[in-house]
C-alpha positions as MATLAB code, in Angstrom:
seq = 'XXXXXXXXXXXXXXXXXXXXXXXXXXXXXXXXXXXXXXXXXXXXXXXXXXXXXXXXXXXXXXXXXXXXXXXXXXXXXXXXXXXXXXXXXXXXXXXXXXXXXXXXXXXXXXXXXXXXXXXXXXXXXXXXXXXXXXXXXXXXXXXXXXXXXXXXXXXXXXXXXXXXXXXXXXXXXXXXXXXXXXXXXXXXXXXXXXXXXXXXXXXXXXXXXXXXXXXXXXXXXXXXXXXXXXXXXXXXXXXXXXXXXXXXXXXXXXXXXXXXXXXXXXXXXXXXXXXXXXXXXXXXXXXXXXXXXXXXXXXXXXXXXXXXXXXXXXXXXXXXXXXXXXXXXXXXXXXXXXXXXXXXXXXXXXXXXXXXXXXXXXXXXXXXXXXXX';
ca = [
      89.619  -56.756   59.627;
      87.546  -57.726   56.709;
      83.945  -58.180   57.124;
      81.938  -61.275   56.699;
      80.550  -62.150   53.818;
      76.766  -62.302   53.692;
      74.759  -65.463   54.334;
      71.760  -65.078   52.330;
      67.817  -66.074   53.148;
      65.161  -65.373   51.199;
      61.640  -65.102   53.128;
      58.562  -65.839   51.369;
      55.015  -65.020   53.076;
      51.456  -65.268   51.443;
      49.187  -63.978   54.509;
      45.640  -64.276   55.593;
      44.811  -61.309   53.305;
      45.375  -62.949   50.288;
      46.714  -59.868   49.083;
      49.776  -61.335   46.924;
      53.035  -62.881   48.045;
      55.941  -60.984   49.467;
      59.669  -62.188   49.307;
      62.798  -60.561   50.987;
      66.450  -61.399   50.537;
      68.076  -61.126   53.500;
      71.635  -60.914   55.521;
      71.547  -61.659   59.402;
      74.287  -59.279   60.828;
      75.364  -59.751   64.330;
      73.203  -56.824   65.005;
      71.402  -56.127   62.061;
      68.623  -57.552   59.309;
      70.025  -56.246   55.960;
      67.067  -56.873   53.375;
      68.891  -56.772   49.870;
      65.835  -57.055   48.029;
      62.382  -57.066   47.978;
      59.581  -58.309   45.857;
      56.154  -57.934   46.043;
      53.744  -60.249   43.496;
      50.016  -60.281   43.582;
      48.298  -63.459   43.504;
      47.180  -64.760   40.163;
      42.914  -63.794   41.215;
      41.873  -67.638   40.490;
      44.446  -68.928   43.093;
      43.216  -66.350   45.659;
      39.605  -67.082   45.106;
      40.235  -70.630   45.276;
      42.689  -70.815   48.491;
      39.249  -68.178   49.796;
      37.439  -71.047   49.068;
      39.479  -73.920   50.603;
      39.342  -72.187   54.137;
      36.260  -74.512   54.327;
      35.228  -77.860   53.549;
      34.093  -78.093   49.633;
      33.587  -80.815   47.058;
      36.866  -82.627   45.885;
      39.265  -80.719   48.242;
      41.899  -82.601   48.859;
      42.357  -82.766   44.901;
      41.573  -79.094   44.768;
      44.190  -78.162   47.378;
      46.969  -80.087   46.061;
      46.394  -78.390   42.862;
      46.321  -74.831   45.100;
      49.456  -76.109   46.259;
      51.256  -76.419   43.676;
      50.557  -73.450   41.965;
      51.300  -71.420   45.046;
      55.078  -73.028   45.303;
      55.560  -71.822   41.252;
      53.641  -68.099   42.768;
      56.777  -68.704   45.113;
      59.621  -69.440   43.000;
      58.821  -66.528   40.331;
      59.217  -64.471   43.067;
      62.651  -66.146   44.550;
      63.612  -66.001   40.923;
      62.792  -62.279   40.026;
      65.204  -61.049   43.727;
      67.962  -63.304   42.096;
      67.934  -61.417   39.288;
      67.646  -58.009   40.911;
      69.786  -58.667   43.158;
      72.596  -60.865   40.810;
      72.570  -63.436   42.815;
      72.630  -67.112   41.714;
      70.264  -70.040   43.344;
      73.807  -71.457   44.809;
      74.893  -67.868   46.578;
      71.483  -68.462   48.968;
      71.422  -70.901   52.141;
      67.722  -71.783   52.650;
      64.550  -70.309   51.099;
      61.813  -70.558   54.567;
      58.444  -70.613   52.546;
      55.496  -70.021   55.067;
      52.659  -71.477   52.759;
      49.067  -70.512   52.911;
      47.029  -71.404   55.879;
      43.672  -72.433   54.855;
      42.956  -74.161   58.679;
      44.359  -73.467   61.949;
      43.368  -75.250   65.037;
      45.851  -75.732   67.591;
      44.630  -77.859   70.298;
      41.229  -78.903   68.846;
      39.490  -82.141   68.843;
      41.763  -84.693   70.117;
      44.027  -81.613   72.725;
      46.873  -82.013   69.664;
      44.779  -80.057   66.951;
      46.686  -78.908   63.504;
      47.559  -76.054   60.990;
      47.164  -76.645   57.443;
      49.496  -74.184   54.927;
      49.057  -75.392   51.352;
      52.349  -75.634   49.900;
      54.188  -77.612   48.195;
      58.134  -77.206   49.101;
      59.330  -80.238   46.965;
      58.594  -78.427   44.156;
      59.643  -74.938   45.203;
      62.922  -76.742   45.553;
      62.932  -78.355   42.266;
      62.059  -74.870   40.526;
      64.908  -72.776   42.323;
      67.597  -75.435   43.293;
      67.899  -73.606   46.668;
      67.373  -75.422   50.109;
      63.552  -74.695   51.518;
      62.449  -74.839   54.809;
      58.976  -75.357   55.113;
      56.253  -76.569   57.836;
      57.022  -74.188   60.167;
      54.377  -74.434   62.731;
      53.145  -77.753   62.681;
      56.356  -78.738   65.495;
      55.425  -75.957   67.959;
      51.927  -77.522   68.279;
      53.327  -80.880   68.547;
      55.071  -79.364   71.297;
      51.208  -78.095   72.920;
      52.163  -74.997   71.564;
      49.263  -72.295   69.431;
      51.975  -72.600   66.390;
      51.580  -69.204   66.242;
      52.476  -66.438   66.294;
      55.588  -66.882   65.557;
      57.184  -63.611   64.885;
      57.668  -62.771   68.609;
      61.396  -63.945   68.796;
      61.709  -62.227   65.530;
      60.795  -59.012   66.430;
      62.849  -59.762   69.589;
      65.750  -59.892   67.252;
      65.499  -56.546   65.316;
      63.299  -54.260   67.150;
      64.114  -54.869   70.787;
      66.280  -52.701   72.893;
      67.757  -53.375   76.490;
      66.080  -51.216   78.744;
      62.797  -49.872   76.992;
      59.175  -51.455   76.809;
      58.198  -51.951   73.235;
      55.371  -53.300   71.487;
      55.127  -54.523   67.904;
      51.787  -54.610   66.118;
      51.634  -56.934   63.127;
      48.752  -55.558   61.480;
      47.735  -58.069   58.301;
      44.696  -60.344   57.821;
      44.922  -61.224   61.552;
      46.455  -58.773   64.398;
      49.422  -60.016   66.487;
      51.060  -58.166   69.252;
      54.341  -58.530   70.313;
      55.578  -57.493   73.870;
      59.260  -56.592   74.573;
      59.800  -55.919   77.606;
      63.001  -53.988   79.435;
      64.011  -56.902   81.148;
      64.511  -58.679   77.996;
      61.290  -60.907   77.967;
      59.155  -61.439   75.216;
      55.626  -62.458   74.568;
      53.083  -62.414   72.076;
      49.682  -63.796   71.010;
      46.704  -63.056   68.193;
      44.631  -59.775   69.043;
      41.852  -60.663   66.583;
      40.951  -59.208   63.027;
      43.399  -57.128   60.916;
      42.788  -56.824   57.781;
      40.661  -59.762   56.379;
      37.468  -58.780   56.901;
      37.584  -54.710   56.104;
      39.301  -56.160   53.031;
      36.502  -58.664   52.248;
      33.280  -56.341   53.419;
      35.572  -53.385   50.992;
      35.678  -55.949   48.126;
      31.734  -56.960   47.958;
      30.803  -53.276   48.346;
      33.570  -51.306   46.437;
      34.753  -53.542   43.983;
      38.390  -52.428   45.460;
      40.415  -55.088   46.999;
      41.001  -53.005   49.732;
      40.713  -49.683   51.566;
      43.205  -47.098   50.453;
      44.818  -45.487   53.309;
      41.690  -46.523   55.112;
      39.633  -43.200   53.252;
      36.329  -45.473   53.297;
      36.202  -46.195   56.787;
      37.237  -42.700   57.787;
      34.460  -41.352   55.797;
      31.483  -43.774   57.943;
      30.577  -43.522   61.754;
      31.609  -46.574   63.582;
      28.016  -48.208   65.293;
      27.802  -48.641   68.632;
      25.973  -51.294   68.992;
      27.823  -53.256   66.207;
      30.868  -52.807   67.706;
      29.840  -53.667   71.204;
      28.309  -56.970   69.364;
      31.825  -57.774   67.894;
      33.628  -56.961   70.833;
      31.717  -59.597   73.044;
      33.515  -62.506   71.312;
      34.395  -64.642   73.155;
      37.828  -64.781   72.326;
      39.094  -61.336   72.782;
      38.444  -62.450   76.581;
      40.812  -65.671   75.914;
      44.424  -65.263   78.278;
      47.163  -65.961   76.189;
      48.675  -68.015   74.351;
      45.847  -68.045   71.775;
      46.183  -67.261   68.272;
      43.187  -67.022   65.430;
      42.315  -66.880   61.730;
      39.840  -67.597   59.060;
      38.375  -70.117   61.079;
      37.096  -68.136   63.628;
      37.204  -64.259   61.872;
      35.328  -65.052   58.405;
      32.390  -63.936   56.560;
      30.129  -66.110   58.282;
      31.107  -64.591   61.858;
      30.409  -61.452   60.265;
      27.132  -61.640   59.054;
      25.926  -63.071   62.257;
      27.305  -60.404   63.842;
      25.263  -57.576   60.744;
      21.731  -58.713   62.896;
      22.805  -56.008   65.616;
      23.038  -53.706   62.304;
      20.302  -54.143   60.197;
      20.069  -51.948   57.732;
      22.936  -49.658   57.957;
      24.952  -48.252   56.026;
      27.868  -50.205   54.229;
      30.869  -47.611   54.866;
      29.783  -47.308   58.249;
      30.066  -51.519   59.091;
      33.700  -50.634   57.325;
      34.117  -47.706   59.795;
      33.012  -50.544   62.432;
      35.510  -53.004   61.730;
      38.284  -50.960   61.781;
      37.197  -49.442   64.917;
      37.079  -53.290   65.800;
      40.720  -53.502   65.363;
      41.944  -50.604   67.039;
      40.151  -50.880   70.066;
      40.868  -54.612   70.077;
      45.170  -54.471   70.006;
      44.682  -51.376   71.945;
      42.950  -52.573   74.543;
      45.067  -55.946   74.783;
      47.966  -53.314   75.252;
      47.036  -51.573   77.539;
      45.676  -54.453   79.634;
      49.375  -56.445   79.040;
      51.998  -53.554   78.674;
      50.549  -50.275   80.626;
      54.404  -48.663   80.396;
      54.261  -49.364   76.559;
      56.114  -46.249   75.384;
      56.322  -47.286   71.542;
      53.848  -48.686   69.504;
      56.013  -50.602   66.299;
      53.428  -51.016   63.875;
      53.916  -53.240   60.779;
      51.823  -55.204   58.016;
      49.747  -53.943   55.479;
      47.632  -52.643   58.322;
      50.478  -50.005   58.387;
      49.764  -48.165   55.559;
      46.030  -47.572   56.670;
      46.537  -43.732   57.797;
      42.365  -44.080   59.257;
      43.543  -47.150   61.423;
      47.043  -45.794   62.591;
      45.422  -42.666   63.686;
      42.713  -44.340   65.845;
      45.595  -46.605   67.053;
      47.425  -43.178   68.600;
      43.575  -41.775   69.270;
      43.390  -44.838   72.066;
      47.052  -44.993   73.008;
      47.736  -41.449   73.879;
      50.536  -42.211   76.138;
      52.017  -44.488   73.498;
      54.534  -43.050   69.745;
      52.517  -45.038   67.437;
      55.318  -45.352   64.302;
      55.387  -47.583   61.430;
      58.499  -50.442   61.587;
      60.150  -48.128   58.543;
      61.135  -45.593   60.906;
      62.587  -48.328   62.931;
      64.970  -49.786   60.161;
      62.081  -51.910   58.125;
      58.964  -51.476   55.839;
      56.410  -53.114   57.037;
      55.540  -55.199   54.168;
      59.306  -56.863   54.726;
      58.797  -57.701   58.391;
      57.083  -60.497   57.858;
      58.665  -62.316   54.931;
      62.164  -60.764   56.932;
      60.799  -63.158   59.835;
      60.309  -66.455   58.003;
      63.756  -66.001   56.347;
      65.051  -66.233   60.128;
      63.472  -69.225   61.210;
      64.184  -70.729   57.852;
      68.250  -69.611   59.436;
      67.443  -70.894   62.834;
      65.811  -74.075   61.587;
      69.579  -74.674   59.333;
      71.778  -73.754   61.941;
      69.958  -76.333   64.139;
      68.478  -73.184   66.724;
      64.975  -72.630   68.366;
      62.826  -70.416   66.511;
      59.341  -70.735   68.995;
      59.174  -68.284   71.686;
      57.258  -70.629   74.359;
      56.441  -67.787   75.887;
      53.854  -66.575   72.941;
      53.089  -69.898   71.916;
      52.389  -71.885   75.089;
      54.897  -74.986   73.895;
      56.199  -76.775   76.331;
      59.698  -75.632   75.064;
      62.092  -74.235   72.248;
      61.537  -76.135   69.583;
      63.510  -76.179   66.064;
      60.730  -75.560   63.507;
      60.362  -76.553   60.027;
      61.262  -79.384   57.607;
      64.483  -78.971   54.974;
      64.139  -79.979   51.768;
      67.326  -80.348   50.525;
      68.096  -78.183   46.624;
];
């Protein structure tokens, strides 16, 4: 019997870090996430510094973010256009391109009990620049619906990583930390554990010069201080039930220099040893409140390739494998991007792609909106 022939997504995903945009060409088996191809393209340093910027209210923004915008979506389509050629693909051979977009606000249920999410992009033109199908908007219906709009990798991670029978737990690990439970019984739920990666990469920026911490050797070489930590810890939100989710908003330099008056004076590398003791005991503690019987830890993001933070993950979770997602079938800088290419498929073939359960919606909801190539 001849075999199917592939139905092809591309994912694209520009995350909290700011770190660069990743896109994945991908084939939904029946039982399987084949990623063809995978490109990852840093962000042109003025775009970065100005969707930085746009996370708050500034002079001429709505001007300003248009502009962000639009670059972003031609950011997007160099990338869709560099796996077509990898891959030898033409725009035509490809369903739907889901295109995340860069969130610059995100508050679900604020103000009015409706709230919003804001992801500069611009999908009309990502359209027009690839002639492929995009799906874009992909949260905005699931808080329509009273839902967080996030996270919405859950079902995802459902789909590839879960097994009948076995408690897992999948750690997305990039500017923000999201934790996925999957459950034997087949249920699945998932919220926002706090900071990732946003501010050990900002606090390693303005005291390095590097964008980041390789393999997390900075923060392994400080001490982690107590009373720092304890200070960071008592936010209020890492006491929030779920559904909640988080971002910039709430995790940004400002939150972290009020928090620097329990640490006055110290030492720069150990405030980075701090925060990433900040993330591991905050997803580790939100496991082992949620998922006791956790036997595997799935961890992916760019979070994943800090060796510092992975080994305080399995330092807290000693009852728990703590593994990367690649030894489970997929890098960890494709889970992501792999994800968005799937709800850009469920939002096409007319399916749900909210988990209620993770986002508090009232329902299943079919997320995004199509523009047609």
């Amino acid at each position: 019997m001849n075999a199917r022939p592939a139905r092809w997504f591309i994912g694209l995903m520009s995350g909290t870090s700011l770190d660069g945009i990743d896109g994945v060409l991908v084939d939904f088996c029946a039982n399987d996430c084949r990623v063809a191809g995978h490109v990852a393209a840093p962000l042109a340093p003025e775009l970065a510094a100005e969707l930085l910027a746009l996370h708050v209210s500034g002079p001429d923004e709505l001007h300003r973010a248009q502009l962000a915008a639009n670059a972003l979506a031609r950011g997007y389509a160099a990338v869709v256009r560099q796996l077509l050629a990898e891959s030898s693909l033409a725009a035509g051979q490809v369903c739907a391109v889901g295109a995340h977009g860069q969130t610059v606000r995100h508050r679900p249920q604020a103000f009015d009990g409706t709230g919003y999410t804001i992801q500069l992009n611009n999908p009309a033109l990502l359209a027009e620049l690839t002639g492929i199908t995009v799906v874009a908007d992909l949260r905005s219906r699931d808080i329509a619906a009273g839902g967080q709009g996030a996270p919405l990798v859950p079902a995802f991670h459902r789909r590839v990583f879960g097994r009948p029978g076995h408690d897992r737990a999948v750690l997305n690990l990039g500017g923000i930390a999201n934790l996925t439970l999957l459950r034997r019984d087949g249920s699945t739920s998932g919220w926002d554990c706090g900071p990732a990666n946003t501010l050990m990469d900002q606090w390693c920026q303005r005291h390095t010069g590097q964008a980041y911490d390789n393999d997390g050797r900075w923060a392994a070489s400080g001490q982690p201080l107590p009373s720092l930590l304890q200070a960071m810890l008592g936010e209020p939100y890492f006491t929030l039930l779920p559904p909640k989710s988080t971002g910039r908003d709430l995790f940004n330099g400002a939150w972290l220099q009020r928090q620097l008056a329990h640490a006055a004076g110290a030492a720069p590398v150990d405030v980075q040893a701090t925060l990433a003791e900040l993330t591991a005991q905050a997803c580790a503690r939100d496991l082992q409140r949620a998922a006791p019987a956790a036997r595997e830890l799935i961890v992916c993001g760019g979070g994943a390739r800090n060796g510092h933070l992975m080994r305080r993950l399995q330092a807290l979770l000693p009852g728990c494998a703590v593994a990367s997602s690649a030894h489970h079938g997929l890098p960890p800088q494709q889970v992501e991007a792999a994800a968005f290419a799937w709800l850009a498929q469920q939002c096409i073939d007319g399916q749900p792609g909210n988990l209620p359960a993770a986002t508090g919606a009232r329902g299943p909801r079919i997320l995004g909106a199509i523009h047609q190539a």
